[in-house]
C-alpha positions as CSV (number, residue, x, y, z in Angstrom):
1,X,0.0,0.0,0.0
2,X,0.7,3.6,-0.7
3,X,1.4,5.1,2.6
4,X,3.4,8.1,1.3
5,X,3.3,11.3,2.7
6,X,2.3,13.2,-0.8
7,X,-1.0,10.9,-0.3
8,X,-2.0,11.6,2.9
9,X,-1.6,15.3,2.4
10,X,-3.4,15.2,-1.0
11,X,-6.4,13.6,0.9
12,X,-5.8,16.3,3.7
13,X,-6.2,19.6,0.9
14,X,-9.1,17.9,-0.8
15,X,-12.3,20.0,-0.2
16,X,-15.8,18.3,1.0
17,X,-17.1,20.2,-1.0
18,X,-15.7,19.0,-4.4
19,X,-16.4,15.0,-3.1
20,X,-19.8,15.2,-1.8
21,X,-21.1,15.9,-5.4
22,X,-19.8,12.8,-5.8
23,X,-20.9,10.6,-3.3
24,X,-24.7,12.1,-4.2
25,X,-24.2,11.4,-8.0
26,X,-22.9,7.7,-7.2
27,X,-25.8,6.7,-5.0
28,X,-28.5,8.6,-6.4
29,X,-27.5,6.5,-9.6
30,X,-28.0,3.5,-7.9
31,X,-31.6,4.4,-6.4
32,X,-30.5,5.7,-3.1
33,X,-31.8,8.7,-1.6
34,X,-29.9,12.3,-0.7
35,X,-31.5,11.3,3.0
36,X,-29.9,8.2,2.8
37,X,-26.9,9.8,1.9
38,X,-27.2,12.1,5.0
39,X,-28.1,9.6,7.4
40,X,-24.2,8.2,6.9
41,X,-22.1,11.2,6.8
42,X,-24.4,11.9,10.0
43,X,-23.7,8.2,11.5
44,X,-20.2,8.0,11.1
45,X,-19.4,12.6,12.0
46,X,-22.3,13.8,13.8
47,X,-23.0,16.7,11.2
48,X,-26.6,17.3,11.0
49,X,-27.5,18.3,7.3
50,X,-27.6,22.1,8.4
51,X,-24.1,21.5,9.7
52,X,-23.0,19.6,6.2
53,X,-24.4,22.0,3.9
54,X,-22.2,24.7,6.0
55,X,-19.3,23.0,5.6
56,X,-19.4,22.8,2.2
57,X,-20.4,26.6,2.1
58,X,-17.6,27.2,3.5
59,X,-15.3,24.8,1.1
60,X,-13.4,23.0,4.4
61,X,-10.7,20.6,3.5
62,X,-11.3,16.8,4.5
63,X,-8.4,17.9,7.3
64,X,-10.7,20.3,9.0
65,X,-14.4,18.1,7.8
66,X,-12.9,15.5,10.1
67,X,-11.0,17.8,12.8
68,X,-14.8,19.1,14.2
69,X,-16.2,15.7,13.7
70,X,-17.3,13.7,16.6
71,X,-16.2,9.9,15.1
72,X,-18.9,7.5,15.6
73,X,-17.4,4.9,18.2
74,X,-18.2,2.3,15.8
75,X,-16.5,3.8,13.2
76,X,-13.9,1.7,14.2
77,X,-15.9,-1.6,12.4
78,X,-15.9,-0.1,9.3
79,X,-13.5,-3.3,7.3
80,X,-12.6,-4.0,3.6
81,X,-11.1,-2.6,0.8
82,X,-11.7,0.7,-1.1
83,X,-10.0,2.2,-3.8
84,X,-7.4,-0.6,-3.5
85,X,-6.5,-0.2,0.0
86,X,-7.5,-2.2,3.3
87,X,-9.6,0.2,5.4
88,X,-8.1,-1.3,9.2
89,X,-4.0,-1.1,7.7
90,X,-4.2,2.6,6.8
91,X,-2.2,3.8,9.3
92,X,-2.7,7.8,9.2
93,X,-5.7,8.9,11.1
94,X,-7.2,11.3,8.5
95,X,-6.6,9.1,5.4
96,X,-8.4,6.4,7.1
97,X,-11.2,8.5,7.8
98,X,-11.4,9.6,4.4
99,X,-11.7,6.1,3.6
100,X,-14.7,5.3,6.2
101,X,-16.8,7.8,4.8
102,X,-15.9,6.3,1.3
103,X,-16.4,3.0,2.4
104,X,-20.1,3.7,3.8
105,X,-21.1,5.7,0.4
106,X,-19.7,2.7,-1.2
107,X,-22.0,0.1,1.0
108,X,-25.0,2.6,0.2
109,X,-24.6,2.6,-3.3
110,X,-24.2,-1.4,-3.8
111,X,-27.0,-1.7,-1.8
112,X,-26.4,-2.8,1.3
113,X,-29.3,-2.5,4.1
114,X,-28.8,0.7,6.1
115,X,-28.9,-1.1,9.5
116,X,-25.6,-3.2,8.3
117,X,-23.9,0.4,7.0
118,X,-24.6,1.6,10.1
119,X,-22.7,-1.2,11.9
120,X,-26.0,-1.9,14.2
121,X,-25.8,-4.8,16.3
């Protein structure tokens, strides 16, 4: 795996903003809801939608997105691979963080029951 130092500051500049078009296009294409979409950024940070939609007023890198988050304590369960790299071996904090949320837009849009995304027991 790619643990350089140019990759982990990369995902550190990268603006919520640009991504969460993103995540919204990829599971609205596969039938899933904006709401949905929102319930899972707001599982796994705490942001409300009021709080989201500030954040990406105010074009806040992923650095600073996850800095004022409050990390679900199950974010920890969050397992596999995405974008070619394990999820649990990722050993910077941020980069790994980057990679929950990517992982649980990925889960939404294959499919996958929200109760199981939302690591409920």
């Amino acid at each position: 795996m790619n643990n350089s130092s140019n990759h982990d500051e990369r995902m550190a500049k990268m603006t919520f903003a640009t991504v969460y078009p993103l995540y919204l296009a990829k599971v609205e294409k596969k039938g899933r809801t904006k709401e949905e979409l929102q319930q899972v950024i707001e599982w796994l940070t705490g942001y409300d939608e009021k709080k989201v939609q500030e954040l990406i007023g105010q074009k806040v890198t992923f650095e600073t997105f996850f800095e004022q988050a409050s990390l679900h304590p199950n974010a920890h369960l969050i397992t596999g691979m995405i974008c070619g790299y394990r999820i649990e071996n990722i050993e910077n904090p941020l980069t790994q963080q980057v990679r929950y949320l990517d992982k649980l837009v990925d889960e939404l849009a294959k499919g996958r029951k929200m109760e199981k995304i939302l690591r409920v027991a």
